[in-house]
C-alpha positions as a Markdown table, in Angstrom:
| # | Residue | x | y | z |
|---|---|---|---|---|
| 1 | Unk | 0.0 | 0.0 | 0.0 |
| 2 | Unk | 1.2 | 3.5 | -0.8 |
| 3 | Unk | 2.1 | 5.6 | 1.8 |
| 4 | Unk | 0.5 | 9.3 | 1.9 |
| 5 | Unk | 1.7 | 12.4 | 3.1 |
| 6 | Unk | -0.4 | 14.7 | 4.5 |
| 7 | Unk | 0.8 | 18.9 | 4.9 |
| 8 | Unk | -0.8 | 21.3 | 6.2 |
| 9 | Unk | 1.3 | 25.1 | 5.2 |
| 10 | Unk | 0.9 | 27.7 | 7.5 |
| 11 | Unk | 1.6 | 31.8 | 6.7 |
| 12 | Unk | 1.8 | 33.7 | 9.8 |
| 13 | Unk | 1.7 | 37.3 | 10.5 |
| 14 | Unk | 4.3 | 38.3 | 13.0 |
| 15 | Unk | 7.5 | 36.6 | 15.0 |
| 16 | Unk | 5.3 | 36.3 | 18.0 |
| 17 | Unk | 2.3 | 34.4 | 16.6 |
| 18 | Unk | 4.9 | 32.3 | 14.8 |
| 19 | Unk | 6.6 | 30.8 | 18.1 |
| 20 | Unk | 3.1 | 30.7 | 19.7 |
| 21 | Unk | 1.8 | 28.1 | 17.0 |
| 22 | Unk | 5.4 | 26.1 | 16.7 |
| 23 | Unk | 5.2 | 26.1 | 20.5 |
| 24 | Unk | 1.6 | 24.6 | 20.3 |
| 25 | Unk | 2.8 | 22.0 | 17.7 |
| 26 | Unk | 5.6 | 20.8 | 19.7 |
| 27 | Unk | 3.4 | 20.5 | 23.0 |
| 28 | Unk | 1.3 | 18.5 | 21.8 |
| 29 | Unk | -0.8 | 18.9 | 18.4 |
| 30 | Unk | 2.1 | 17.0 | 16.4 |
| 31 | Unk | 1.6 | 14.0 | 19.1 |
| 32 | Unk | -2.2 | 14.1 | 18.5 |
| 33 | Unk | -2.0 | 13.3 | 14.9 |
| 34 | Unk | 0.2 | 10.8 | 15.5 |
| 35 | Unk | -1.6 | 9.8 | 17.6 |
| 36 | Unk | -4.7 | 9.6 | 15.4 |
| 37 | Unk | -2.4 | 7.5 | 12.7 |
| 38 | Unk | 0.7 | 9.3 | 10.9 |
| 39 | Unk | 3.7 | 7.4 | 11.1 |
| 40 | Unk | 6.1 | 10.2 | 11.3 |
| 41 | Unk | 5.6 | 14.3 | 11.0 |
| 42 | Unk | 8.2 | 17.0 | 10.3 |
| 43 | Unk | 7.7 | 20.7 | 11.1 |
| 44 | Unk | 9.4 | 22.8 | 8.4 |
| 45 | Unk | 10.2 | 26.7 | 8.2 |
| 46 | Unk | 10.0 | 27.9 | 4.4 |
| 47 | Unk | 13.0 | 30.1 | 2.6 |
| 48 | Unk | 11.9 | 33.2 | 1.7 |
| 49 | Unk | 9.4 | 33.6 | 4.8 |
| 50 | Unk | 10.4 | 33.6 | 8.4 |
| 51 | Unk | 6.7 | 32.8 | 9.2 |
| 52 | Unk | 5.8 | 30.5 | 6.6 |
| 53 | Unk | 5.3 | 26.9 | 7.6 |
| 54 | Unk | 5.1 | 23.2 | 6.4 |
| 55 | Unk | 3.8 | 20.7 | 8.3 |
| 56 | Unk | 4.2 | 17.5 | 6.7 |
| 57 | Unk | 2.7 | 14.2 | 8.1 |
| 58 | Unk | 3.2 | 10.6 | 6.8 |
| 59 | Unk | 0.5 | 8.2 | 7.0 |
| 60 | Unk | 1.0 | 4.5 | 6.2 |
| 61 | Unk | -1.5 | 4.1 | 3.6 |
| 62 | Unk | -5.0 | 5.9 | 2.5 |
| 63 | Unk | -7.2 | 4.2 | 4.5 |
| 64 | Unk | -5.1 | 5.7 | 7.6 |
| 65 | Unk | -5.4 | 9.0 | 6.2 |
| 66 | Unk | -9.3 | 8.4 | 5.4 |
| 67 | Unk | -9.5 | 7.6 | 9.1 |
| 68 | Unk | -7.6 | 10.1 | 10.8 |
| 69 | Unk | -9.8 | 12.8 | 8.4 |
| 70 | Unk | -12.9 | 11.3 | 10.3 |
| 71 | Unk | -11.9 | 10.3 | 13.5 |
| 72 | Unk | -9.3 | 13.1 | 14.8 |
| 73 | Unk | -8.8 | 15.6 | 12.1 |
| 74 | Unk | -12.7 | 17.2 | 12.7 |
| 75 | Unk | -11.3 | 18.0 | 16.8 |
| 76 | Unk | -7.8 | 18.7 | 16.2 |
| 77 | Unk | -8.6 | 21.5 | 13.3 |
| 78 | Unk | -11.6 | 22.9 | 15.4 |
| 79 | Unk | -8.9 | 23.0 | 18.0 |
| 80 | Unk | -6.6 | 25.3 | 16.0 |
| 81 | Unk | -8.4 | 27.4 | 14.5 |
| 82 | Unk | -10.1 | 28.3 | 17.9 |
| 83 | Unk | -6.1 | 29.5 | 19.0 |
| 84 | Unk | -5.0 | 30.6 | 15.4 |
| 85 | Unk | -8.2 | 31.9 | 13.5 |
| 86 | Unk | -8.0 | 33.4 | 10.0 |
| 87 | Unk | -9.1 | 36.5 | 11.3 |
| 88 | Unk | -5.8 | 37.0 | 12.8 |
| 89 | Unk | -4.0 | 37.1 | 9.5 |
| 90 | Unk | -3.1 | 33.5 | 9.7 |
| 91 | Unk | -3.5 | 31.6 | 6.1 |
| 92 | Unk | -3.5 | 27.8 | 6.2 |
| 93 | Unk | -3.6 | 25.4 | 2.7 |
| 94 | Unk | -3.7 | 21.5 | 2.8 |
| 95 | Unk | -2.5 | 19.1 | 0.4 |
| 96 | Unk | -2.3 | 15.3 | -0.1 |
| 97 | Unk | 0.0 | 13.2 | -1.9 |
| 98 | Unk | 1.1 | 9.9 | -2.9 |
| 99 | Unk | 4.5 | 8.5 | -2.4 |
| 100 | Unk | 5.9 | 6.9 | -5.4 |
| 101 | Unk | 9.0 | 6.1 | -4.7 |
| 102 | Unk | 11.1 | 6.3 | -1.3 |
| 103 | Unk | 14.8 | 7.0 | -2.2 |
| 104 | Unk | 17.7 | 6.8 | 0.3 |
């Protein structure tokens, strides 16, 4: 089964809400998704932004992911956007892919 991986990229507005939300990540919202099924997760700061953000998650296979979205995602999303709403200038976009091919 292909493996899937899951990001979520994150634009902040300022320094400060910036280590607020990787401080939230790190304390626990990483752990949750893992907890509800990824395998692995890496927290990413993009060139070009200081407060631009990838979040990238690795589930074992689709159906993991397909569970996760109905089981945990609906709490854990609720959860963040109640602590980082849009309407503080924070900009979030999700993708999914498929792995193809794992090189060394």
């Amino acid at each position: 089964m292909p493996e899937l991986v899951y990001t979520v990229a994150v634009t902040l507005p300022d320094e400060e809400t910036a280590r607020q939300w990787v401080h939230w990540l790190r304390e626990g919202h990483v752990a949750d998704v893992i907890a509800g099924g990824a395998t692995s997760a890496e927290i990413v700061v993009m060139d070009g932004s200081p407060y631009a953000y990838e979040v990238r998650y690795r589930f074992p296979s689709r159906d993991g992911f397909d569970r996760y979205e109905r089981e945990c995602a609906p709490r854990l999303r609720a959860e963040g956007l109640k602590l980082f709403p849009v309407e503080r200038g924070i900009a979030y976009r999700r993708s999914v892919g498929v792995v193809v091919q794992r090189l060394p």
